[in-house]
TORKOL-4160 file (C-alpha; in steps of 0.2 Angstrom, whole numbers, padded with zeros to 4 digits, m for minus):
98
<pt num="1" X="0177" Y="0543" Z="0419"/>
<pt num="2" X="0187" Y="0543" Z="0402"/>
<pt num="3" X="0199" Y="0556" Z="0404"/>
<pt num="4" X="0207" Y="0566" Z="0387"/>
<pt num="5" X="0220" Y="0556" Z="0381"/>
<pt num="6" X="0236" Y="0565" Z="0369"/>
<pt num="7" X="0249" Y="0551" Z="0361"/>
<pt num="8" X="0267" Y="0562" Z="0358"/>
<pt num="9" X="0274" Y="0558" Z="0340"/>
<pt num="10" X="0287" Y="0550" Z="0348"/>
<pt num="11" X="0278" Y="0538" Z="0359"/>
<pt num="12" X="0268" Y="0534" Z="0343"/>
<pt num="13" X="0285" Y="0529" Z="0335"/>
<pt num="14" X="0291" Y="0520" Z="0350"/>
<pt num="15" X="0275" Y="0510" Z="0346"/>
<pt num="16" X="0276" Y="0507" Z="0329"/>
<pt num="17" X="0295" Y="0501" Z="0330"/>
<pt num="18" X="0290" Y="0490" Z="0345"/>
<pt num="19" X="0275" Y="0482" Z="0332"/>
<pt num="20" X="0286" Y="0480" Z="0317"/>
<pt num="21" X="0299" Y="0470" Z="0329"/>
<pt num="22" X="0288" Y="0460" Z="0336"/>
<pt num="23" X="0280" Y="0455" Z="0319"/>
<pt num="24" X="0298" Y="0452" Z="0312"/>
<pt num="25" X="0298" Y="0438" Z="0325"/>
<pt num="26" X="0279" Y="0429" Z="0325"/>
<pt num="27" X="0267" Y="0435" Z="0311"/>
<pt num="28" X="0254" Y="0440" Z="0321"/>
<pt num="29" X="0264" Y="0444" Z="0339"/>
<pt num="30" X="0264" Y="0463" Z="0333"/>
<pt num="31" X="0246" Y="0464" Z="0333"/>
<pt num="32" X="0247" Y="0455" Z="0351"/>
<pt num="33" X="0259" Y="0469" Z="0358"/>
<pt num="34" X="0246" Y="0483" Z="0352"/>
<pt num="35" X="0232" Y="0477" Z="0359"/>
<pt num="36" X="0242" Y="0474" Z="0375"/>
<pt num="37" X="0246" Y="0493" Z="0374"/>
<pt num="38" X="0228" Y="0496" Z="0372"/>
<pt num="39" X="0224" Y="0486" Z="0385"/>
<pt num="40" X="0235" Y="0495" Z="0397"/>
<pt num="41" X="0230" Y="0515" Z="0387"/>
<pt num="42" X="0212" Y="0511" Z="0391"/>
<pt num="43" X="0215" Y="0507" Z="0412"/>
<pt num="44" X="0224" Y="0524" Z="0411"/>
<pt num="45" X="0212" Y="0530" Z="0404"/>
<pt num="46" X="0200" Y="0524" Z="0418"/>
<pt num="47" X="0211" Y="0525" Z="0431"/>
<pt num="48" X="0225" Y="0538" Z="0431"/>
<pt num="49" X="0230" Y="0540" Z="0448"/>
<pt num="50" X="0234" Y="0522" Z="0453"/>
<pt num="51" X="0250" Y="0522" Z="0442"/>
<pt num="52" X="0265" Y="0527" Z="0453"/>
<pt num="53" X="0275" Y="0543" Z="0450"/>
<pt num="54" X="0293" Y="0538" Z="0443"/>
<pt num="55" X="0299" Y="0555" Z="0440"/>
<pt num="56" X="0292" Y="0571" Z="0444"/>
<pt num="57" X="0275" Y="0571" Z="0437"/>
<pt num="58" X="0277" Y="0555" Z="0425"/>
<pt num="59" X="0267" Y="0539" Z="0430"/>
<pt num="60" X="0272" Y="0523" Z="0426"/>
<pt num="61" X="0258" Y="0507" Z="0418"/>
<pt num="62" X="0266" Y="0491" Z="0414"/>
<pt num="63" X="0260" Y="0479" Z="0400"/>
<pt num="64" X="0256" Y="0461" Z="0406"/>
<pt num="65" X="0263" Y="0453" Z="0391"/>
<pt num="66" X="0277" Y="0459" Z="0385"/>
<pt num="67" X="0293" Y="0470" Z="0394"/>
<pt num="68" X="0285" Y="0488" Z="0390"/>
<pt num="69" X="0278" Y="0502" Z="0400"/>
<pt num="70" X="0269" Y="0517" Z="0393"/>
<pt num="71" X="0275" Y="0532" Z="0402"/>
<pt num="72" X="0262" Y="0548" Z="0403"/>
<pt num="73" X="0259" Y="0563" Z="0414"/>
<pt num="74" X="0240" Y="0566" Z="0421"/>
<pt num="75" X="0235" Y="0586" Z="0421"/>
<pt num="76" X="0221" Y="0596" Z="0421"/>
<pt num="77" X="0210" Y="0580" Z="0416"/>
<pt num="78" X="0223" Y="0575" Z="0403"/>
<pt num="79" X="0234" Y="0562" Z="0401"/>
<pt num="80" X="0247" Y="0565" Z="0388"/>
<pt num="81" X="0256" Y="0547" Z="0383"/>
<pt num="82" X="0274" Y="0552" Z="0383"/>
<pt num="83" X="0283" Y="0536" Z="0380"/>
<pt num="84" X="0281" Y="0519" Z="0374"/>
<pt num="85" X="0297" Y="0509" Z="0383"/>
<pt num="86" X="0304" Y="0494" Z="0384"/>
<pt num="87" X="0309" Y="0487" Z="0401"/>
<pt num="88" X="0329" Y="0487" Z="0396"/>
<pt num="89" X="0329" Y="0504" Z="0389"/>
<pt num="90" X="0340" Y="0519" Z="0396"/>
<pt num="91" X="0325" Y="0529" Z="0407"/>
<pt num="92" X="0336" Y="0543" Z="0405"/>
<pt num="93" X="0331" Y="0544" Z="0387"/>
<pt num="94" X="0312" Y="0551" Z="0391"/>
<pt num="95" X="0316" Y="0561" Z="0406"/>
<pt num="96" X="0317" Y="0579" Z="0394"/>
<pt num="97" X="0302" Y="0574" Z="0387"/>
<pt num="98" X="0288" Y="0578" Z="0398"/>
């Protein structure tokens, strides 16, 4: 089952900024990190619950690839996408954000 998936503004910029710098280093390796992303978006989708809980109600799925994880909380058949990190970020940034 494909559950309702919302992407915050602010994950969708972490995305965005996390393509334009992997493009500034290979031509090409942006377009690599977002189908990553996808991949790992799409296994969510299909399997919410097998993430672990990090913090409160926020689930964690790491990308194969490259040093991100895409941060959501699972509700009422919803996963809304909170965060798009990289590994070495502060996790204290997101916490106020779910």
């Amino acid at each position: 089952m494909k559950y309702k998936l919302i992407v915050r503004p602010e994950a969708e910029i972490e995305l965005e900024d996390g393509f334009g710098w992997y493009e500034l280093q290979v031509p090409g390796l942006g377009n690599q990190f977002l189908i990553s992303v996808d991949a790992v978006i799409n296994a969510i989708r299909r399997y919410p619950l097998q993430y672990p809980v990090i913090y409160r109600n926020v689930r964690r799925a790491l990308t194969r690839r490259f040093p991100f994880q895409v941060l959501f909380v699972f509700e009422d058949d919803v996963i809304t996408v909170i965060g798009i990190f990289h590994g070495k970020r502060n996790p204290r940034t997101w916490r106020d954000r779910n």
